[in-house]
Residue, then its C-alpha position, 0 to 999 in steps of 0.5 A: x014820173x018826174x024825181x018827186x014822184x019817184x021818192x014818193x013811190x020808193x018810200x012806198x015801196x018801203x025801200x030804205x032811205x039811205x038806200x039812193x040820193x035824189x038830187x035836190x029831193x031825197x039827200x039822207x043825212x049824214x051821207x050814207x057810206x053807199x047807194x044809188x044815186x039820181x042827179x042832172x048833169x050840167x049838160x041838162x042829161x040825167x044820171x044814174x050810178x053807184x056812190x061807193x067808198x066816196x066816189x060817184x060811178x055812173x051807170x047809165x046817162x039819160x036824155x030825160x028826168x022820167x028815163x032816169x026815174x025809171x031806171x033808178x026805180x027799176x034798181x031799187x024795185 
């Protein structure tokens, strides 16, 4: 699952859109005051975390795209 597919199965799954933020594909604006976010690190690895009272902390960093999907789809899910 790349990050276009995971949006495609979060919005089917109806979970809420300012629920998580997918860099470069799922960005609700105005920013929601907290959720769960996905982005690519500029080391090429991939995030995932909690956006809270305006500051970025990170759960768990991948190696790949589809084992940070996975793991973003398994906290929304």
């Amino acid at each position: 699952m790349d990050v276009t597919e995971l949006d495609e199965a979060l919005r089917r799954s109806g979970v809420p859109a300012g629920y998580y933020w997918i860099e470069g594909v799922h960005e609700p604006a105005p920013t929601p005051p907290d959720f769960l976010y996905l982005r690519r690190m500029p080391d090429g690895a991939w995030e995932t975390g909690a956006y809270e009272r305006g500051a970025h902390r990170p759960i768990s960093a991948h190696p790949t795209e589809q084992a940070a999907c996975a793991h973003l789809l398994s906290l929304l899910r």
